[in-house]
C-alpha positions, -999 to 999 in steps of 0.1 A, spaced: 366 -178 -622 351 -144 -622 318 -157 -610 332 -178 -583 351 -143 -574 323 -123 -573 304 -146 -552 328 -151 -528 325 -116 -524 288 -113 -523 292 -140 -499 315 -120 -478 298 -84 -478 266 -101 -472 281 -118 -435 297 -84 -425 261 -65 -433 249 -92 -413 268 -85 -387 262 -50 -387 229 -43 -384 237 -5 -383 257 -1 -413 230 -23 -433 204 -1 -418 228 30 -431 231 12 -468 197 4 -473 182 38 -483 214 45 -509 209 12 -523 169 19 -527 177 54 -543 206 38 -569 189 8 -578 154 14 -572 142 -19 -595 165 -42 -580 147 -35 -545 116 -43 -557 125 -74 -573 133 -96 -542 103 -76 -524 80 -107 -521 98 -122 -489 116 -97 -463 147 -107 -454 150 -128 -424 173 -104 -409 155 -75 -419 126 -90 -404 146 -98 -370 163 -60 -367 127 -47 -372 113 -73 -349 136 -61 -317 132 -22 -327 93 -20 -333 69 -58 -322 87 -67 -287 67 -61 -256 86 -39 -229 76 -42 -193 67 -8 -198 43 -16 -227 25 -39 -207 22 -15 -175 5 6 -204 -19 -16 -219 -29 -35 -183 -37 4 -175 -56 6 -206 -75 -27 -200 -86 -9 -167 -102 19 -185 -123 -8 -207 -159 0 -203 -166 -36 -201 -142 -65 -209 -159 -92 -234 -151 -128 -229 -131 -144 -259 -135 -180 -266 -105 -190 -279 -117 -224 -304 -88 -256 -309 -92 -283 -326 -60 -307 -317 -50 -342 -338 -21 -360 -329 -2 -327 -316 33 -331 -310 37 -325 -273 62 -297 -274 42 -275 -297 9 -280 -281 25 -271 -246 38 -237 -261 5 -231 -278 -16 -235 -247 13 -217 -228 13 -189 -254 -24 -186 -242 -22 -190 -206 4 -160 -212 -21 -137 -225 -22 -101 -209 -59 -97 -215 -75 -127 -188 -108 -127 -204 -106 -157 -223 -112 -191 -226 -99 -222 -242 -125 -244 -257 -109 -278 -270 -119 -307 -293 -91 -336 -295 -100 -352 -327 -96 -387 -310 -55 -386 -317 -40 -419 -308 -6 -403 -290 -17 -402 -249 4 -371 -241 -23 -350 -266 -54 -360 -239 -29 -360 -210 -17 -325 -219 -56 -311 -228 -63 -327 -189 -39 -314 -169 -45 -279 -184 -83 -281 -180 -75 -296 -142 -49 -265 -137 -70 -236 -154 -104 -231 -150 -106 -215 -182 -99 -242 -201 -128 -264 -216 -120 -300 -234 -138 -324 -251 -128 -357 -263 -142 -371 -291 -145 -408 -296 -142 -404 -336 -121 -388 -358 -142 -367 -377 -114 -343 -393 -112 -301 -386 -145 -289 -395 -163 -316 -372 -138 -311 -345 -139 -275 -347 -176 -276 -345 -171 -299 -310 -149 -269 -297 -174 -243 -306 -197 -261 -286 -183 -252 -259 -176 -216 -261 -195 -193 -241 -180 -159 -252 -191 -133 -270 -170 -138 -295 -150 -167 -309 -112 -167 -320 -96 -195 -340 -62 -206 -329 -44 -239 -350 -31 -265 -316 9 -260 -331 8 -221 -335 16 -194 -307 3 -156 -300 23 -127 -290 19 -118 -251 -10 -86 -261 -26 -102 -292 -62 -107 -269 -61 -72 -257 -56 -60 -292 -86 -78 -303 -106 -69 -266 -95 -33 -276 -109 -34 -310 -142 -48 -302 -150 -24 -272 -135 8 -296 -159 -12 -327 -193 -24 -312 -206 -26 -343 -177 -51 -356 -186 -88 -365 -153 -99 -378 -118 -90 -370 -88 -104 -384 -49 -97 -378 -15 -94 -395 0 -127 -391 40 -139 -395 53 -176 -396 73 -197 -369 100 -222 -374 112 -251 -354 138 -236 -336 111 -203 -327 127 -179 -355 98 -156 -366 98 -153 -407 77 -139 -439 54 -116 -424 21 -113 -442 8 -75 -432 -24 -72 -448 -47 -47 -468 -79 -34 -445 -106 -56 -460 -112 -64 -498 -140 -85 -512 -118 -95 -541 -88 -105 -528 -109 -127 -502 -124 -146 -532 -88 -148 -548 -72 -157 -515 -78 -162 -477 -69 -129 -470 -87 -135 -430 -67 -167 -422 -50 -158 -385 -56 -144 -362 -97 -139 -374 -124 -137 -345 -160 -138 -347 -192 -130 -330 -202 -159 -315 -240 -151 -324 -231 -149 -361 -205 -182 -364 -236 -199 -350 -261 -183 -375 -240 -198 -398 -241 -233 -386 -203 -233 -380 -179 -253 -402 -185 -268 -431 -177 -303 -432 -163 -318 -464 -143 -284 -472 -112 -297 -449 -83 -278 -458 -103 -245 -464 -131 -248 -440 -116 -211 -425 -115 -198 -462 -150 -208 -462 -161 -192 -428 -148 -159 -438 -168 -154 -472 -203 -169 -452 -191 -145 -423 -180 -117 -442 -209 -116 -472 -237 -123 -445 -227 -92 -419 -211 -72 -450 -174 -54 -457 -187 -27 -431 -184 -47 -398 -150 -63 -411 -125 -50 -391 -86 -51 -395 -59 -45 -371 -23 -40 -390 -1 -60 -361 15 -92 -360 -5 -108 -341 -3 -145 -349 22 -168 -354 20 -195 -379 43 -225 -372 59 -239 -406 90 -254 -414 94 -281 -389 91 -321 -397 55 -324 -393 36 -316 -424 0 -297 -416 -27 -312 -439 -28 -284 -464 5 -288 -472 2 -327 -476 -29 -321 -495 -26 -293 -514 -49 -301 -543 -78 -312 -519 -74 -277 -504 -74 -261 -533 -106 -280 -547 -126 -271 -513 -113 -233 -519 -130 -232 -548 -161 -247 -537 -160 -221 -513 -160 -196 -536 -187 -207 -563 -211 -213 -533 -203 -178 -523 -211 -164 -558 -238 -182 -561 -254 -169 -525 -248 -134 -541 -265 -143 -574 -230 -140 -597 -225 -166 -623 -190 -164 -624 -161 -187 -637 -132 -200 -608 -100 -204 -625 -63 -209 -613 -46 -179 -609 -6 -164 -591 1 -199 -576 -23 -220 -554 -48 -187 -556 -81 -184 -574 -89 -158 -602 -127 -150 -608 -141 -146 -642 -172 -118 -639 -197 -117 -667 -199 -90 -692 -233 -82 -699 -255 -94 -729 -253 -69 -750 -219 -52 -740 -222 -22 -729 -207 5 -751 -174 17 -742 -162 51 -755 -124 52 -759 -110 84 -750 -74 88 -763 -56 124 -759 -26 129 -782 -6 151 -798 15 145 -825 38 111 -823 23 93 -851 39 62 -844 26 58 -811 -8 69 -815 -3 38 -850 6 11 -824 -21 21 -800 -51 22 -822 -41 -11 -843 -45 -26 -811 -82 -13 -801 -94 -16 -832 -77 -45 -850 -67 -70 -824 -93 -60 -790 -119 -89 -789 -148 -62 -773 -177 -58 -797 -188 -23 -785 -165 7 -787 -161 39 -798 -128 59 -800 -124 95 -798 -94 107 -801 -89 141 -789 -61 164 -808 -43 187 -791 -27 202 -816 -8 180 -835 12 195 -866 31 173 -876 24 156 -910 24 124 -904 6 123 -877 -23 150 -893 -23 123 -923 -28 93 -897 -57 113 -881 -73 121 -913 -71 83 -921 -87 66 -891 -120 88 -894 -126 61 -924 -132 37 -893 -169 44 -885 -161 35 -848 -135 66 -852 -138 102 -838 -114 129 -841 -126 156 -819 -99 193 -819 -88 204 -786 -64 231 -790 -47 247 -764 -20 243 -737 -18 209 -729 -43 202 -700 -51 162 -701 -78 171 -670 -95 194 -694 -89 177 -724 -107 143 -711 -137 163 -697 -146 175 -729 -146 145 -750 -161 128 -720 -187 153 -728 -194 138 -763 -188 103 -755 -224 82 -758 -208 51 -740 -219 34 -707 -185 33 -696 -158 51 -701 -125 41 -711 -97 75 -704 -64 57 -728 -27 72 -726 -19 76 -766 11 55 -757 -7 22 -743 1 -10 -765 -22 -42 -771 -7 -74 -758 -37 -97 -755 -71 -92 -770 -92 -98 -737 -80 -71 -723 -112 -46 -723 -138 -77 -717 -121 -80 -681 -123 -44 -672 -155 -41 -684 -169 -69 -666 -154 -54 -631 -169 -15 -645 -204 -26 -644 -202 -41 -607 -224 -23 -588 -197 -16 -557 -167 -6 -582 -162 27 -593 -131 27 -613 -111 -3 -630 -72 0 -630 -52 -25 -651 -15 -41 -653 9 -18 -676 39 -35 -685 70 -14 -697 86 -20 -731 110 -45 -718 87 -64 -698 89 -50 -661 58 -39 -649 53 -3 -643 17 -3 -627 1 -23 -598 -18 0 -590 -8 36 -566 0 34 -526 -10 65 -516 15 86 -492 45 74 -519 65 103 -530 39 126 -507 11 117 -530 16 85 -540 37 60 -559 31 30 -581 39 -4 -562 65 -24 -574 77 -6 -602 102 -29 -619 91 -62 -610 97 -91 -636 60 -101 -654 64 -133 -638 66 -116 -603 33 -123 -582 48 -99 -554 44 -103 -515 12 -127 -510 1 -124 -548 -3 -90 -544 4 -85 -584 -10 -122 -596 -49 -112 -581 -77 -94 -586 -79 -68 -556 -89 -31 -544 -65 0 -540 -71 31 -530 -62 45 -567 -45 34 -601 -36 56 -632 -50 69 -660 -32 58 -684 -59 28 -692 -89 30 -664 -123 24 -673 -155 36 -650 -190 38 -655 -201 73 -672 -228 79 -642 -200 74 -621 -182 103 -637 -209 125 -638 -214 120 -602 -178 132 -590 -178 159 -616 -153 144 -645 -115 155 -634 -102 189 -619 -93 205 -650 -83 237 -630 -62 229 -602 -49 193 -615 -45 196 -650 -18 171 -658 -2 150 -629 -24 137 -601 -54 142 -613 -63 103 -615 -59 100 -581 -74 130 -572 -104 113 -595 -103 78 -575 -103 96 -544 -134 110 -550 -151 80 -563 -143 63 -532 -157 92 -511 -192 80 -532 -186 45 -513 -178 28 -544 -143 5 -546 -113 11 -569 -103 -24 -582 -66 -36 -599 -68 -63 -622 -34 -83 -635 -56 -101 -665 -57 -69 -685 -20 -61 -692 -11 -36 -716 24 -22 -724 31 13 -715 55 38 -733 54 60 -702 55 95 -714 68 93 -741 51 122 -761 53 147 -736 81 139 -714 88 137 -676 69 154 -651 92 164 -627 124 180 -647 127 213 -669 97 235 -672 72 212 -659 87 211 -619 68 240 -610 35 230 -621 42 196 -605 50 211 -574 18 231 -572 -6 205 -578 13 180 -552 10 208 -525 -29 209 -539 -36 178 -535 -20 176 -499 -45 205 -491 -71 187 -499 -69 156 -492 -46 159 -462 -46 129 -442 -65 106 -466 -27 101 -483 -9 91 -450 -41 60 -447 -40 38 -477 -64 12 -464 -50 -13 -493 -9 -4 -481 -7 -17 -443 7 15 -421 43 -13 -412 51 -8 -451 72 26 -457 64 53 -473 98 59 -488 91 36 -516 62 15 -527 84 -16 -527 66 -33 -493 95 -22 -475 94 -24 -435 86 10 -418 106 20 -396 86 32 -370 56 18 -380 26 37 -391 4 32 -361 2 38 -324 28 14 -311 25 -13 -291 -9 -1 -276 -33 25 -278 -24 49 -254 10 57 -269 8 87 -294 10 83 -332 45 85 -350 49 124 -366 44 111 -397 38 145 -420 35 147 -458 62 181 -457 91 151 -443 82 127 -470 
């Protein structure tokens, strides 16, 4: 009786929030401050009505944003022609009217439609495609006599393009009224672009836009681990046709397949991405796209996809299941491993400093390592009598560091005597779950275009306390999903796949030792405890290298636990100076996570809405929200 009470009264507050969209607003930042976890736990889908208030307040049109952006198209220094490729197969009438009308409705007129009807059997498909050709001289159809699936009928459609560049559009979805411009905008700002993609949202039946995906800028990794591209991508016609188009037999993935040919033949550097909804993707209706009715075909062809991608680049490389219908790739360690030097600051706290080694050096499956532990000033006996014991293990060093705590300082100087290839900087209070845990970071370390390896930490009780760091969070930035169950694969896999971020902690991060001798080790003057790992993966990006998260190293995480919190008692006012450090020098860099899209707050790193967005609105002449790290 007490659970049927209390969910008639959920059921209740949730329709008066519902109906007042103001109050909710008012509630939602109290509810994120008390119960911080429970926001992130239902962050992988927004709310419909979250979605819908944000919708009507920051991504509708206003006749005065069009009067803006036809201005702005007037200022184009030239205005190239986008061939906008369909392939249609037994469209329902309805949807392909509103998908050419979507089109036809297009405030940028430099396009054109470029057809292939797969040979559908229903007359109003061919009737429809006529009429439009016969009406709109922009519009290009072919008929094909044979069904020959997507690839072969997107291959007919590309046939018939003419523009410089080519933009794939499904015959049941619809764009927004300024999604050409954005793209026209992009390429004449970019010349050097090849591909662009889009943030993209899903449409149902009844027109309801839902489960926005708003995307990182572009990451190798997650494109082998997902089609991260998908809609709205456009091409250079020159380069689609270098590449011999579609693939035929990969139905079900043949775009998954474009985008690594496109993307690893004009490389991550002419990838551009534009953070706006500007596609949407029509689901939940009666009719049953083929990659939903053929799920396990798609996945197959994904993953041919992939190995043929590997293979181009010279990676052997094993293709496994991974967060869902997604892909996790396997990377080769080297043969011999690489040593790894272990370096583990501590102080005191025998019993976590116990737990941690018994893990790396009973139950770790690496065959290289070497583990020096550096001891600031431990006194107590027990933990004196445990250091005194592990130097039995050859593999063992204790190396003195005495002095004020300084974990900056601390790690340069046993970095100093380290002798591995890679370095491995280890939190004292880091637990062993599984015992492949350094064989995957090491295999990502060695990669020529990583610079730093991040891992998934798990607290104690199973939530997961690092995803990797947004940057911006908390002014300098905040682990993502803090909280979320284990099982959790967040917003579009986001904590189920291999991908880049713009830093990760610490606490277990592994990086090549030329790598660290190149940025100069850690700022062991002006950072010497907090910040000073992202200050670190900062600068290893600045080298042009990429910071990579990995969810198949998980380790638990006694956060702290031996020296306390950061931000209470004696240690506030060194926290505050190096946060107002690092804001000096890195300034801007923190408001511009490339891998946390600018429509995601800053309040929290739960993939929370922003609200105004992080980007010139609506189009490009309008001036940036005053987004400043002092409001944050």
């Amino acid at each position: 009786m007490a659970a049927d009470r209390l969910s008639r009264t959920a059921g209740a507050a949730y329709r008066f929030l519902r109906k007042h969209p103001a109050i909710r607003r008012a509630l939602r930042p109290i509810a994120q401050r008390v119960f911080p976890s429970l926001v992130s736990f239902h962050a992988a889908h927004i709310p419909r009505h979250d979605y819908e208030d944000w919708i009507a307040r920051h991504d509708t049109l206003t006749a005065q944003d069009e009067v803006a952006i036809r201005a702005d198209i007037t200022r184009f220094p030239r205005r190239p022609l986008l061939s906008v490729v369909m392939a249609t197969y037994e469209t329902p009438e309805r949807y392909l009217r509103a998908a050419i009308a979507s089109l036809q409705g297009q405030i940028y007129e430099e396009w054109e439609l470029c057809v292939a009807d797969d040979a559908s059997s229903a007359t109003h498909v061919a009737r429809i495609l006529d009429e439009a050709a016969a009406a709109d001289p922009r519009v290009r159809v072919i008929h094909r006599p044979v069904r020959g699936h997507i690839s072969a009928a997107s291959n007919s459609a590309l046939d018939l393009a003419t523009g410089e560049w080519v933009v794939l559009m499904d015959h049941d979805d619809l764009l927004p009224p300024d999604a050409l411009y954005e793209l026209a905008a992009e390429i004449v700002a970019h010349p050097d672009a090849q591909v662009i993609y889009t943030d993209e949202d899903k449409i149902d039946d009844r027109d309801r836009r839902y489960n926005p995906y708003f995307k990182p800028d572009f990451d190798p990794d997650l494109l082998l681990g997902q089609n991260l591209l998908s809609h709205l991508t456009a091409y250079r016609r020159d380069l689609i046709l270098s590449l011999n188009g579609f693939r035929e037999g990969l139905e079900g993935s043949q775009d998954h397949d474009l985008a690594l040919r496109a993307t690893g033949a004009c490389g991550p550097n002419a990838v551009r991405h534009i953070p706006r909804i500007l596609y949407h993707w029509r689901q939940q209706t009666s009719r049953r796209s083929f990659s939903q009715s053929a799920m396990a075909r798609c996945i197959a062809a994904a993953r041919t996809a992939i190995a043929g991608h590997l293979a181009a680049r010279g990676v052997e490389a094993a293709i496994l299941p991974a967060a869902g219908i997604h892909h996790r790739i396997v990377f080769p360690v080297p043969d011999p491993a690489p040593l790894v030097s272990i370096l583990i600051p501590t102080r005191n706290r025998a019993d976590l400093l116990r737990v941690c080694l018994d893990g790396v050096l009973k139950r770790t499956d690496y065959p290289a390592i070497e583990v020096l532990i550096a001891d600031n000033d431990s006194t107590e006996p027990d933990a004196r009598a445990l250091l005194k014991h592990v130097q039995s293990d050859p593999r063992v060093r204790v190396i003195p560091q005495p002095g004020p705590f300084n974990f900056a300082r601390i790690t340069n100087r046993v970095a100093a005597e380290a002798r591995g290839e890679i370095l491995l900087l280890l939190n004292n209070d880091i637990e062993v779950i599984e015992s492949g845990w350094l064989r995957e970071m090491v295999s990502h370390a060695v990669r020529p275009d990583v610079g730093a390896v991040g891992c998934r930490l798990l607290y104690p009780n199973g939530r997961l306390q690092h995803g990797g760091t947004a940057l911006g969070v908390g002014r300098i930035g905040g682990h993502i999903l803090t909280g979320a169950r284990r099982d959790d694969y967040g917003p579009f896999g986001v904590l189920g796949l291999l991908r880049s971020a713009s830093a990760v902690t610490a606490a277990c991060l592994a990086l090549r030792r030329d790598v660290w001798r190149q940025v100069g080790g850690m700022d062991d003057i002006n950072l010497a405890v907090a910040f000073n790992d992202v200050d670190l993966c900062l600068k290893i990006r600045a080298l042009g290298l990429r910071i990579v998260w990995t969810p198949f190293a998980e380790l638990y995480h006694h956060e702290s636990a031996s020296r306390g919190p950061d931000q209470s008692g004696s240690n506030a006012e060194r926290f505050r100076r190096e946060e107002d450090f690092m804001i000096a020098r890195w300034g801007d860099a923190l408001l511009n996570d490339p891998y946390y899209n600018p429509n995601y707050t800053l309040k929290n790193a739960n993939f929370s809405l922003a609200t105004p967005p992080r980007h010139d609105r609506r189009h490009r002449t309008a001036p940036r929200p005053s987004t400043r790290l002092d409001n944050i």
